[in-house]
C-alpha positions as CSV (number, residue, x, y, z in Angstrom):
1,X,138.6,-15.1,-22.8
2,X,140.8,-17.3,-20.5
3,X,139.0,-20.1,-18.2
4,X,139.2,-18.2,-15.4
5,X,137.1,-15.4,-17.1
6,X,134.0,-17.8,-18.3
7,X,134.1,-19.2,-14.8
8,X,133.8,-15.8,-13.3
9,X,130.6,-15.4,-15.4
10,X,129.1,-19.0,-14.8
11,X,125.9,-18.6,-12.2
12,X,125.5,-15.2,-12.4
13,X,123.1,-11.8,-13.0
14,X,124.3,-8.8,-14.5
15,X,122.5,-5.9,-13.7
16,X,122.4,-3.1,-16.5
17,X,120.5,0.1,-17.8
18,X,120.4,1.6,-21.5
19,X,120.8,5.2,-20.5
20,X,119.5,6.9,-23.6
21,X,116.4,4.4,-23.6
22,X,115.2,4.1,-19.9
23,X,115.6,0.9,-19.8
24,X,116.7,-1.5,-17.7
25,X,117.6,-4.6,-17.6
26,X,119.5,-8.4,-16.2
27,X,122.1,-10.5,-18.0
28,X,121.9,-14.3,-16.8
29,X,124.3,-17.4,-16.9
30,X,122.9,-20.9,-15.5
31,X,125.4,-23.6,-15.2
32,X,126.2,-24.8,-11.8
33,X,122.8,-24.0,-10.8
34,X,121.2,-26.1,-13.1
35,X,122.8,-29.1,-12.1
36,X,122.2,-28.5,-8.8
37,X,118.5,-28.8,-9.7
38,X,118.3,-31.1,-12.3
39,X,120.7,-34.5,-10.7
40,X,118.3,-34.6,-7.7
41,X,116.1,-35.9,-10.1
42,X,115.0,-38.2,-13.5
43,X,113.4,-36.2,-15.5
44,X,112.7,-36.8,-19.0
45,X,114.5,-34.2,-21.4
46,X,111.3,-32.4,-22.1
47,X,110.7,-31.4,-18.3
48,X,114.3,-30.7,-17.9
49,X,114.2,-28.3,-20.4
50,X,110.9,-26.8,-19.1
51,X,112.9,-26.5,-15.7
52,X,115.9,-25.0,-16.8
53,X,113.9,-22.4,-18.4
54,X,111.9,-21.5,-15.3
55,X,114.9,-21.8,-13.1
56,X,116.3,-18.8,-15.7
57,X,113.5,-16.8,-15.5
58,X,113.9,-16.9,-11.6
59,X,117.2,-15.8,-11.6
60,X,116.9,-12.9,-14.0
61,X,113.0,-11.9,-11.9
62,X,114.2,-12.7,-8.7
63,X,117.3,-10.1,-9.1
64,X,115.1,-7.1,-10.4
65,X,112.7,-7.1,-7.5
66,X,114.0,-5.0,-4.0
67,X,113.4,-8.8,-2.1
68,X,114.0,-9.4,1.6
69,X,113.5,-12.9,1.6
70,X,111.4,-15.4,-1.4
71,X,110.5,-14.8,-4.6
72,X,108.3,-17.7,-6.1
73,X,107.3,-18.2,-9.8
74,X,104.9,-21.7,-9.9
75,X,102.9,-23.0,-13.5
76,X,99.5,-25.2,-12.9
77,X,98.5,-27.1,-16.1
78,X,96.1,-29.9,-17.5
79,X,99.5,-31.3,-19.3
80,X,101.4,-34.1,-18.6
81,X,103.7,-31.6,-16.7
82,X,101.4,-30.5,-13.5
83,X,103.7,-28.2,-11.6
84,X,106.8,-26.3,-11.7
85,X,107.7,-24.4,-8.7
86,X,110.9,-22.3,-8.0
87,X,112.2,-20.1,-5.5
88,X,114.7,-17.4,-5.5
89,X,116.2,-16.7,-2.2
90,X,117.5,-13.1,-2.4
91,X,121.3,-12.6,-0.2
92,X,121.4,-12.6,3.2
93,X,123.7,-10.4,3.3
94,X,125.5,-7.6,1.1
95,X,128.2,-9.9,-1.2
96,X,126.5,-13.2,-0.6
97,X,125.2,-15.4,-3.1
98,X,121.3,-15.7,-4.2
99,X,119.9,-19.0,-3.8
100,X,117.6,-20.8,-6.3
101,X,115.8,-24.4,-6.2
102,X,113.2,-25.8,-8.2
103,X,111.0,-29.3,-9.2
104,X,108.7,-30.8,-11.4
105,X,105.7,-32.8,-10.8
106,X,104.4,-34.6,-13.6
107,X,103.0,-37.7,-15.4
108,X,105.4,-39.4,-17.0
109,X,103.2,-41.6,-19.1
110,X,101.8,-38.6,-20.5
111,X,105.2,-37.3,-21.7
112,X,105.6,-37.4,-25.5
113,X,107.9,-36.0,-28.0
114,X,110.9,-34.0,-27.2
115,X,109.3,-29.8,-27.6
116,X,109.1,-29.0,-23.8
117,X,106.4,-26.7,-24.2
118,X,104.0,-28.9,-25.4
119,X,104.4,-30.9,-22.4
120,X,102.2,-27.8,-20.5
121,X,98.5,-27.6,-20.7
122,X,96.4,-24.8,-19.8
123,X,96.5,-23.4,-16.5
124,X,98.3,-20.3,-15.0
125,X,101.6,-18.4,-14.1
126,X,101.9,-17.8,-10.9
127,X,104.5,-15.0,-9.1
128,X,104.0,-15.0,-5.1
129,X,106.6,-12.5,-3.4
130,X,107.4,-13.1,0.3
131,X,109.3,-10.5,2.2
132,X,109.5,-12.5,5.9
133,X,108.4,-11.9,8.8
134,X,105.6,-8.7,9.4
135,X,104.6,-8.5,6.0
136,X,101.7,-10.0,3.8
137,X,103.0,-12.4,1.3
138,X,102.1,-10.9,-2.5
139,X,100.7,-13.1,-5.2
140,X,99.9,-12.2,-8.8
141,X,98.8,-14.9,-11.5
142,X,98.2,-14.9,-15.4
143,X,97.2,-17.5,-17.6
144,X,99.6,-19.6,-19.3
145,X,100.3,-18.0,-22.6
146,X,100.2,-20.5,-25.9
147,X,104.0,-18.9,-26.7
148,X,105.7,-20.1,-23.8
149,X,106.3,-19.8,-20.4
150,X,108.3,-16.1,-21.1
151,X,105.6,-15.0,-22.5
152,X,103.7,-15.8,-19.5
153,X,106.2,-14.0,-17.4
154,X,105.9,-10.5,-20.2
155,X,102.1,-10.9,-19.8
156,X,102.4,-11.1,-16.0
157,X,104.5,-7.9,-15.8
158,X,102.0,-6.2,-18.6
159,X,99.1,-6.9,-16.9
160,X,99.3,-6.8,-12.7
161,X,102.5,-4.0,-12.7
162,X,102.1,-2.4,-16.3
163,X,105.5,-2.5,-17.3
164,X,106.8,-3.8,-20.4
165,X,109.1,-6.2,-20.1
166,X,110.8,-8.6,-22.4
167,X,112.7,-12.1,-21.9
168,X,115.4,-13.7,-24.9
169,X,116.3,-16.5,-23.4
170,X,118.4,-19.9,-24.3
171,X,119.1,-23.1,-22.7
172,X,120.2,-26.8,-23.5
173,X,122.9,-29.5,-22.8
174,X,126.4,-28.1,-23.7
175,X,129.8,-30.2,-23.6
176,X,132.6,-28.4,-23.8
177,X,135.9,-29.7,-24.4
178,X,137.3,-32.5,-21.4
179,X,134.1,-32.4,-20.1
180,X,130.6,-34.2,-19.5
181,X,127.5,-33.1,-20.9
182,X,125.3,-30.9,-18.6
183,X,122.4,-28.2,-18.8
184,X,123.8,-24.5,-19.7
185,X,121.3,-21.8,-20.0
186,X,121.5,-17.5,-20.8
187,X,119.1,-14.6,-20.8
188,X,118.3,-11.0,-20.9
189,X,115.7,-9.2,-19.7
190,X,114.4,-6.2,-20.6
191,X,112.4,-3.9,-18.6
192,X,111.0,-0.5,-18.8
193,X,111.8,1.4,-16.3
194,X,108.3,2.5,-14.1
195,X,106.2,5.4,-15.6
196,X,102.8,6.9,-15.9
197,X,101.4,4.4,-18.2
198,X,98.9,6.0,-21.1
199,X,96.5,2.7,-20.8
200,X,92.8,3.3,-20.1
201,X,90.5,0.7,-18.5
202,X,89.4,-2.0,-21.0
203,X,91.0,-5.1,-22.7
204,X,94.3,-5.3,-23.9
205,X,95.5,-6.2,-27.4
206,X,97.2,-9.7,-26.3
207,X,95.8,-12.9,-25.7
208,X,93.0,-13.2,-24.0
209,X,92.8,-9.2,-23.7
210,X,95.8,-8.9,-22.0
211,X,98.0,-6.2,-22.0
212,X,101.0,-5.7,-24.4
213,X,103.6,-3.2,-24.4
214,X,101.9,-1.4,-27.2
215,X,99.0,-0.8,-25.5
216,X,100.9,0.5,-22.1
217,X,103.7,2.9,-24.4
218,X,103.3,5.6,-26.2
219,X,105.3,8.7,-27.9
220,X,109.1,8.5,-27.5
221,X,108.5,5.9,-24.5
222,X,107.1,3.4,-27.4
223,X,109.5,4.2,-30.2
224,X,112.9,3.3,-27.3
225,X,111.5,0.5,-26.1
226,X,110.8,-0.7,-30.3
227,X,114.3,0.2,-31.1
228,X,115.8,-1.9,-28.2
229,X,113.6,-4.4,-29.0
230,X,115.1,-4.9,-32.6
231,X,118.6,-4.7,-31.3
232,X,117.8,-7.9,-28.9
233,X,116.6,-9.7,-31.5
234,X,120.0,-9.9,-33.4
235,X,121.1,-11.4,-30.6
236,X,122.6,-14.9,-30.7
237,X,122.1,-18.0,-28.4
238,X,125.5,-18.7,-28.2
239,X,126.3,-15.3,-27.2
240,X,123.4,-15.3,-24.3
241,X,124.7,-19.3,-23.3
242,X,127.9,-18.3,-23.4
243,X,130.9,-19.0,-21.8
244,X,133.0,-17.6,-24.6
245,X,131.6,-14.1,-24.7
246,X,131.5,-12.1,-21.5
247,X,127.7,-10.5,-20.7
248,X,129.7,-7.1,-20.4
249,X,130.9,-7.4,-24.1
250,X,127.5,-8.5,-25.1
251,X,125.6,-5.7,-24.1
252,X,128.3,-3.4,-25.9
253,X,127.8,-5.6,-29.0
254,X,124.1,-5.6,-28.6
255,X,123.0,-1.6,-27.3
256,X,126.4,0.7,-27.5
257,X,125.0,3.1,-29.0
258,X,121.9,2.8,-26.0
259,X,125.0,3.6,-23.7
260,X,124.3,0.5,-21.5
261,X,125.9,1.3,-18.1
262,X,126.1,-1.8,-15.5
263,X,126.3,-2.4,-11.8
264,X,127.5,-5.0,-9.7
265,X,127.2,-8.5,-10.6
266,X,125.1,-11.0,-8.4
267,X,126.5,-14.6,-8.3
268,X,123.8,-17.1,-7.8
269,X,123.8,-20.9,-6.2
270,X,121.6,-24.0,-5.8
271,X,120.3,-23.8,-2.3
272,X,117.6,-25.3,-0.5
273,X,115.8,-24.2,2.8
274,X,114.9,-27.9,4.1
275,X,115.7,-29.0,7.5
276,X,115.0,-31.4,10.0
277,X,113.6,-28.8,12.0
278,X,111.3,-27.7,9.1
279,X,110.1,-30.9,8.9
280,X,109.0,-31.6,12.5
281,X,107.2,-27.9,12.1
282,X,105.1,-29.1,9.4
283,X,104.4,-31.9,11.3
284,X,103.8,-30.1,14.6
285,X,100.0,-29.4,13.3
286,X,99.0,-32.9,13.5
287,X,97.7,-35.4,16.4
288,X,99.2,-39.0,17.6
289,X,96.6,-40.1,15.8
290,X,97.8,-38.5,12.3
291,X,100.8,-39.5,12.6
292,X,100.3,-43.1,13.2
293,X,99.0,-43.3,9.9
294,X,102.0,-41.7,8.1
295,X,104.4,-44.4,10.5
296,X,105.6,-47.1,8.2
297,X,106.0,-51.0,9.0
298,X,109.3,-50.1,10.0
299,X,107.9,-47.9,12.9
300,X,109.3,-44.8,11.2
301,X,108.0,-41.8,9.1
302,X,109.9,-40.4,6.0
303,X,110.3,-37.1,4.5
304,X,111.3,-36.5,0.9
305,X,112.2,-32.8,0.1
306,X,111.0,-32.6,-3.4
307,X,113.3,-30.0,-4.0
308,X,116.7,-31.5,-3.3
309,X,116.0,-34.7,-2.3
310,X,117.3,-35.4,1.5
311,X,115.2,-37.5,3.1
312,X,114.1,-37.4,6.2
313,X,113.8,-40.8,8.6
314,X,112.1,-39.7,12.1
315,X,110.4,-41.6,15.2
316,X,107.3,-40.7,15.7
317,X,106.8,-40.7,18.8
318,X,108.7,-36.7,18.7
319,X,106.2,-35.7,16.2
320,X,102.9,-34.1,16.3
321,X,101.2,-31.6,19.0
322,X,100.8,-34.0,21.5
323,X,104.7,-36.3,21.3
324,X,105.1,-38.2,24.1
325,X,109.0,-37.6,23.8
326,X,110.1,-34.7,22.2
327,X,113.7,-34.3,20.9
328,X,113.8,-31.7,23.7
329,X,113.0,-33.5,25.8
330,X,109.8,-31.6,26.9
331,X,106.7,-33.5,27.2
Protein backbone atom coordinates (compact mmCIF):
# COMPACT_ATOMS: atom_id res chain seq x y z
CA UNK A 1 0.00 0.00 0.00
CA UNK A 2 1.61 3.38 -0.98
CA UNK A 3 1.27 6.50 1.48
CA UNK A 4 -1.13 8.00 -0.40
CA UNK A 5 -3.38 4.91 0.03
CA UNK A 6 -3.22 4.72 4.14
CA UNK A 7 -3.84 8.45 4.05
CA UNK A 8 -6.93 7.94 1.92
CA UNK A 9 -8.11 5.62 4.70
CA UNK A 10 -7.01 7.75 7.88
CA UNK A 11 -10.38 9.41 9.51
CA UNK A 12 -12.72 7.49 7.89
CA UNK A 13 -16.10 4.98 7.96
CA UNK A 14 -16.65 2.37 5.68
CA UNK A 15 -19.95 1.36 5.24
CA UNK A 16 -20.52 -2.45 4.37
CA UNK A 17 -23.28 -5.40 4.32
CA UNK A 18 -22.55 -9.29 4.44
CA UNK A 19 -25.07 -10.31 1.82
CA UNK A 20 -25.50 -13.90 2.54
CA UNK A 21 -25.80 -13.04 6.41
CA UNK A 22 -28.01 -9.81 6.65
CA UNK A 23 -25.77 -8.02 8.21
CA UNK A 24 -24.50 -4.89 8.19
CA UNK A 25 -22.00 -3.19 9.24
CA UNK A 26 -19.03 0.17 9.58
CA UNK A 27 -15.33 -0.11 9.22
CA UNK A 28 -13.53 2.89 11.19
CA UNK A 29 -9.99 4.62 11.20
CA UNK A 30 -9.22 7.45 13.95
CA UNK A 31 -6.11 9.35 13.46
CA UNK A 32 -6.45 12.97 12.75
CA UNK A 33 -9.43 13.02 14.67
CA UNK A 34 -8.01 11.92 17.70
CA UNK A 35 -5.59 14.50 17.95
CA UNK A 36 -7.81 16.92 17.29
CA UNK A 37 -9.49 15.89 20.59
CA UNK A 38 -6.90 14.82 22.62
CA UNK A 39 -4.08 18.14 22.34
CA UNK A 40 -6.80 20.45 23.57
CA UNK A 41 -6.19 18.82 26.64
CA UNK A 42 -3.78 16.96 29.57
CA UNK A 43 -5.17 14.03 30.16
CA UNK A 44 -3.54 11.26 31.86
CA UNK A 45 -3.08 8.10 29.56
CA UNK A 46 -5.80 6.25 31.19
CA UNK A 47 -8.65 8.95 30.18
CA UNK A 48 -7.07 9.38 26.91
CA UNK A 49 -7.53 5.99 26.12
CA UNK A 50 -11.07 5.93 27.55
CA UNK A 51 -11.60 8.93 25.11
CA UNK A 52 -10.29 7.55 22.12
CA UNK A 53 -12.39 4.71 22.51
CA UNK A 54 -15.65 6.65 22.89
CA UNK A 55 -14.66 9.03 20.15
CA UNK A 56 -14.53 5.47 17.92
CA UNK A 57 -17.60 4.30 19.03
CA UNK A 58 -19.13 7.67 17.81
CA UNK A 59 -17.81 7.54 14.57
CA UNK A 60 -18.77 3.94 13.71
CA UNK A 61 -22.75 4.87 15.68
CA UNK A 62 -23.01 8.15 14.51
CA UNK A 63 -22.57 6.86 10.63
CA UNK A 64 -25.23 3.97 10.93
CA UNK A 65 -28.08 6.12 12.17
CA UNK A 66 -30.23 8.26 9.13
CA UNK A 67 -28.97 11.69 11.35
CA UNK A 68 -29.98 15.28 10.38
CA UNK A 69 -27.97 16.95 12.74
CA UNK A 70 -26.31 15.40 16.52
CA UNK A 71 -25.74 12.31 17.58
CA UNK A 72 -24.50 12.17 21.35
CA UNK A 73 -23.10 9.22 23.30
CA UNK A 74 -22.24 10.57 27.20
CA UNK A 75 -20.99 7.95 30.36
CA UNK A 76 -21.89 9.20 34.17
CA UNK A 77 -19.85 7.32 36.80
CA UNK A 78 -18.86 7.26 40.62
CA UNK A 79 -15.05 6.76 39.18
CA UNK A 80 -12.39 9.03 39.07
CA UNK A 81 -13.48 9.65 35.47
CA UNK A 82 -17.03 11.53 35.85
CA UNK A 83 -17.97 12.25 32.27
CA UNK A 84 -17.34 11.59 28.75
CA UNK A 85 -19.36 13.29 26.24
CA UNK A 86 -19.11 13.18 22.38
CA UNK A 87 -20.91 14.41 19.57
CA UNK A 88 -21.14 13.31 15.99
CA UNK A 89 -22.17 15.90 13.65
CA UNK A 90 -23.60 14.09 10.59
CA UNK A 91 -22.64 16.12 6.88
CA UNK A 92 -24.14 19.09 5.97
CA UNK A 93 -24.16 18.32 2.90
CA UNK A 94 -23.86 15.27 0.36
CA UNK A 95 -19.70 14.71 0.16
CA UNK A 96 -18.82 16.70 3.22
CA UNK A 97 -17.04 15.51 6.10
CA UNK A 98 -18.79 14.33 9.55
CA UNK A 99 -17.73 16.16 12.42
CA UNK A 100 -16.82 14.67 15.90
CA UNK A 101 -15.57 16.35 19.31
CA UNK A 102 -15.32 15.04 22.68
CA UNK A 103 -13.96 15.68 26.57
CA UNK A 104 -13.39 14.31 29.85
CA UNK A 105 -14.26 15.54 33.19
CA UNK A 106 -12.56 13.83 35.87
CA UNK A 107 -10.61 13.76 39.17
CA UNK A 108 -7.25 13.54 38.66
CA UNK A 109 -6.23 12.58 42.08
CA UNK A 110 -8.41 9.68 41.84
CA UNK A 111 -6.52 8.40 38.70
CA UNK A 112 -4.50 5.27 39.30
CA UNK A 113 -2.91 2.66 37.26
CA UNK A 114 -2.64 2.69 33.62
CA UNK A 115 -6.20 0.00 32.54
CA UNK A 116 -8.53 2.87 31.36
CA UNK A 117 -11.50 1.02 32.24
CA UNK A 118 -11.01 0.85 35.75
CA UNK A 119 -10.88 4.43 35.80
CA UNK A 120 -15.12 4.30 35.32
CA UNK A 121 -17.41 3.62 38.18
CA UNK A 122 -20.90 2.68 37.99
CA UNK A 123 -23.25 4.84 36.35
CA UNK A 124 -24.79 4.80 32.80
CA UNK A 125 -24.43 4.94 28.93
CA UNK A 126 -26.12 7.44 27.56
CA UNK A 127 -27.19 7.85 23.48
CA UNK A 128 -29.40 11.23 22.96
CA UNK A 129 -30.15 11.77 19.07
CA UNK A 130 -31.01 15.30 17.99
CA UNK A 131 -32.37 15.80 14.49
CA UNK A 132 -32.67 19.99 14.65
CA UNK A 133 -35.09 22.10 14.49
CA UNK A 134 -39.08 20.63 14.69
CA UNK A 135 -38.30 17.50 16.18
CA UNK A 136 -38.08 16.10 19.81
CA UNK A 137 -34.56 15.23 20.73
CA UNK A 138 -34.32 11.19 21.49
CA UNK A 139 -32.57 9.80 24.52
CA UNK A 140 -31.98 6.17 25.40
CA UNK A 141 -29.68 5.07 28.49
CA UNK A 142 -28.18 1.71 29.86
CA UNK A 143 -26.08 1.08 32.64
CA UNK A 144 -22.52 0.93 32.33
CA UNK A 145 -21.58 -2.63 31.67
CA UNK A 146 -18.54 -4.23 34.02
CA UNK A 147 -16.89 -5.29 30.27
CA UNK A 148 -16.40 -2.01 28.92
CA UNK A 149 -17.79 0.82 27.51
CA UNK A 150 -18.66 -1.46 24.01
CA UNK A 151 -20.36 -3.46 25.73
CA UNK A 152 -22.39 -0.80 27.01
CA UNK A 153 -22.98 0.39 23.52
CA UNK A 154 -24.14 -3.80 22.49
CA UNK A 155 -26.36 -3.61 25.55
CA UNK A 156 -27.81 -0.26 24.52
CA UNK A 157 -28.69 -1.46 21.02
CA UNK A 158 -30.05 -5.00 22.65
CA UNK A 159 -32.16 -3.57 24.95
CA UNK A 160 -34.00 0.08 23.69
CA UNK A 161 -33.89 -0.98 19.62
CA UNK A 162 -33.47 -4.89 19.83
CA UNK A 163 -30.87 -5.32 17.46
CA UNK A 164 -27.82 -7.20 17.94
CA UNK A 165 -24.99 -5.44 17.40
CA UNK A 166 -21.36 -6.07 17.98
CA UNK A 167 -18.12 -3.67 18.39
CA UNK A 168 -14.15 -5.08 17.95
CA UNK A 169 -12.46 -2.30 18.42
CA UNK A 170 -8.56 -1.13 18.95
CA UNK A 171 -6.83 1.91 19.91
CA UNK A 172 -3.36 3.27 21.32
CA UNK A 173 -0.30 5.52 20.61
CA UNK A 174 1.31 4.48 17.30
CA UNK A 175 4.68 5.96 15.76
CA UNK A 176 5.27 5.22 12.58
CA UNK A 177 8.49 5.70 10.87
CA UNK A 178 9.74 9.81 10.71
CA UNK A 179 7.06 10.54 12.82
CA UNK A 180 5.90 11.56 16.43
CA UNK A 181 3.90 9.50 18.55
CA UNK A 182 0.12 10.06 18.53
CA UNK A 183 -3.29 8.24 19.30
CA UNK A 184 -4.41 5.73 16.29
CA UNK A 185 -7.57 3.86 16.78
CA UNK A 186 -9.83 1.00 14.39
CA UNK A 187 -13.21 -0.71 14.54
CA UNK A 188 -15.95 -2.67 13.13
CA UNK A 189 -19.23 -2.86 13.91
CA UNK A 190 -21.57 -5.34 13.41
CA UNK A 191 -25.21 -5.04 13.19
CA UNK A 192 -28.11 -7.03 12.39
CA UNK A 193 -30.08 -5.72 10.09
CA UNK A 194 -33.88 -4.79 11.63
CA UNK A 195 -36.39 -7.81 12.00
CA UNK A 196 -39.22 -9.22 13.94
CA UNK A 197 -37.43 -10.10 16.97
CA UNK A 198 -38.62 -13.66 18.74
CA UNK A 199 -38.09 -11.94 22.38
CA UNK A 200 -41.13 -12.10 24.77
CA UNK A 201 -41.53 -9.71 27.73
CA UNK A 202 -39.35 -10.59 30.73
CA UNK A 203 -35.58 -10.35 31.64
CA UNK A 204 -32.82 -10.86 29.45
CA UNK A 205 -29.97 -13.27 29.84
CA UNK A 206 -27.13 -10.40 30.18
CA UNK A 207 -26.18 -8.41 33.00
CA UNK A 208 -28.53 -7.13 35.01
CA UNK A 209 -31.38 -8.94 32.79
CA UNK A 210 -30.50 -7.28 29.86
CA UNK A 211 -30.90 -8.40 26.62
CA UNK A 212 -28.34 -10.33 24.52
CA UNK A 213 -28.33 -11.27 21.03
CA UNK A 214 -29.26 -14.85 22.00
CA UNK A 215 -32.18 -13.92 23.55
CA UNK A 216 -33.49 -11.50 20.50
CA UNK A 217 -32.15 -14.37 17.44
CA UNK A 218 -33.33 -17.35 16.65
CA UNK A 219 -33.40 -20.08 13.69
CA UNK A 220 -31.08 -19.27 10.70
CA UNK A 221 -31.11 -15.44 12.02
CA UNK A 222 -29.09 -16.76 15.19
CA UNK A 223 -26.85 -19.29 13.49
CA UNK A 224 -25.50 -16.00 10.73
CA UNK A 225 -25.13 -13.77 13.14
CA UNK A 226 -22.84 -16.74 15.35
CA UNK A 227 -20.90 -17.53 12.23
CA UNK A 228 -19.98 -13.82 11.58
CA UNK A 229 -19.33 -13.49 14.92
CA UNK A 230 -16.47 -16.20 14.92
CA UNK A 231 -15.01 -14.69 11.73
CA UNK A 232 -14.56 -11.23 13.64
CA UNK A 233 -12.92 -12.67 16.26
CA UNK A 234 -9.90 -13.81 14.12
CA UNK A 235 -9.56 -10.51 13.47
CA UNK A 236 -6.26 -8.67 14.35
CA UNK A 237 -5.64 -5.22 15.90
CA UNK A 238 -3.20 -4.26 13.67
CA UNK A 239 -5.40 -5.06 10.78
CA UNK A 240 -8.47 -2.90 12.39
CA UNK A 241 -5.60 0.14 13.39
CA UNK A 242 -4.23 -0.05 10.41
CA UNK A 243 -2.74 2.00 8.06
CA UNK A 244 -1.02 -0.87 6.25
CA UNK A 245 -4.11 -2.86 5.37
CA UNK A 246 -6.91 -1.20 3.60
CA UNK A 247 -10.61 -1.75 5.39
CA UNK A 248 -11.77 -2.91 1.89
CA UNK A 249 -9.14 -5.80 1.93
CA UNK A 250 -10.01 -6.57 5.47
CA UNK A 251 -13.46 -7.28 5.17
CA UNK A 252 -12.42 -9.68 2.09
CA UNK A 253 -9.93 -11.33 4.49
CA UNK A 254 -12.34 -11.41 7.30
CA UNK A 255 -16.23 -12.38 5.50
CA UNK A 256 -15.53 -13.34 1.58
CA UNK A 257 -17.27 -16.03 1.72
CA UNK A 258 -20.34 -13.61 3.58
CA UNK A 259 -20.01 -11.71 0.13
CA UNK A 260 -19.39 -8.32 1.96
CA UNK A 261 -20.59 -5.66 -0.55
CA UNK A 262 -19.66 -1.84 0.43
CA UNK A 263 -20.79 1.61 -0.20
CA UNK A 264 -19.40 4.85 -0.16
CA UNK A 265 -16.86 5.84 2.29
CA UNK A 266 -17.49 8.74 4.88
CA UNK A 267 -14.42 10.80 5.85
CA UNK A 268 -14.68 12.22 9.31
CA UNK A 269 -12.99 15.51 11.11
CA UNK A 270 -12.53 17.12 14.45
CA UNK A 271 -15.06 19.92 14.54
CA UNK A 272 -16.54 21.90 17.08
CA UNK A 273 -19.84 23.95 17.15
CA UNK A 274 -18.66 26.83 19.66
CA UNK A 275 -18.99 30.39 18.86
CA UNK A 276 -19.01 33.65 20.23
CA UNK A 277 -22.50 33.87 19.31
CA UNK A 278 -23.29 30.59 21.20
CA UNK A 279 -21.85 31.89 24.01
CA UNK A 280 -23.69 35.21 24.47
CA UNK A 281 -27.02 32.85 23.87
CA UNK A 282 -26.28 30.92 26.82
CA UNK A 283 -25.72 33.83 28.53
CA UNK A 284 -28.79 35.66 27.17
CA UNK A 285 -30.97 33.81 30.08
CA UNK A 286 -29.36 35.58 32.76
CA UNK A 287 -29.97 39.21 34.57
CA UNK A 288 -27.23 42.22 35.15
CA UNK A 289 -27.28 40.94 38.24
CA UNK A 290 -25.96 37.21 37.18
CA UNK A 291 -23.64 38.37 35.32
CA UNK A 292 -21.90 40.59 37.71
CA UNK A 293 -21.01 37.75 39.62
CA UNK A 294 -19.40 35.81 36.76
CA UNK A 295 -17.33 39.44 35.84
CA UNK A 296 -13.77 38.96 37.05
CA UNK A 297 -11.44 41.68 38.70
CA UNK A 298 -10.48 42.42 35.39
CA UNK A 299 -14.08 43.70 34.57
CA UNK A 300 -14.35 40.78 32.05
CA UNK A 301 -16.12 37.35 31.89
CA UNK A 302 -14.45 34.19 30.35
CA UNK A 303 -15.69 31.27 28.46
CA UNK A 304 -13.81 28.03 28.13
CA UNK A 305 -15.26 25.53 25.47
CA UNK A 306 -14.52 22.34 27.16
CA UNK A 307 -14.54 20.74 24.03
CA UNK A 308 -11.81 22.54 22.01
CA UNK A 309 -10.65 24.84 24.19
CA UNK A 310 -11.12 28.66 22.73
CA UNK A 311 -11.81 30.85 25.19
CA UNK A 312 -13.99 33.33 25.24
CA UNK A 313 -13.06 37.08 26.83
CA UNK A 314 -16.36 39.30 26.78
CA UNK A 315 -17.65 42.73 28.43
CA UNK A 316 -20.30 42.33 30.20
CA UNK A 317 -22.06 44.96 29.86
CA UNK A 318 -23.41 43.09 26.12
CA UNK A 319 -24.48 40.16 28.11
CA UNK A 320 -27.58 39.06 29.77
CA UNK A 321 -31.40 39.88 29.03
CA UNK A 322 -31.24 43.23 30.14
CA UNK A 323 -27.35 44.67 28.46
CA UNK A 324 -27.20 48.05 28.53
CA UNK A 325 -25.05 47.87 25.21
CA UNK A 326 -25.54 45.18 23.08
CA UNK A 327 -22.96 44.31 20.36
CA UNK A 328 -25.85 45.46 18.07
CA UNK A 329 -26.15 48.03 19.25
CA UNK A 330 -29.81 47.68 20.42
CA UNK A 331 -30.60 48.55 23.86
Amino acid sequence: MTLGQKIAWDDTILPFQLDNADIRGRVARLDGVLDGILKQHDYPNAVEALVAEMALLTALIGQTIKLRWKLSLQIQTNGPVRMIATDYYAPAAEGDAARIRAYASFDRDRISGDDPFSQVGEGYFAVLMDQGPGSEPYQGITPISGNGLSASAEAYFAQSEQLPTRFALTFGKSTEKGGAEHWRAGGIMLQHMPAASPYAEGGGSGEEGLLLPADILDGDDEENWNRVNMLLDTVDDLEMIGPSVAPTDLLVRLFHEEVPRVFDMQPVRFGCTCSEDRVRNSLSIYSAKDIEKMTTEEGIVTADCQFCGAHYRLDPKTLGFDAQNPPDGDA
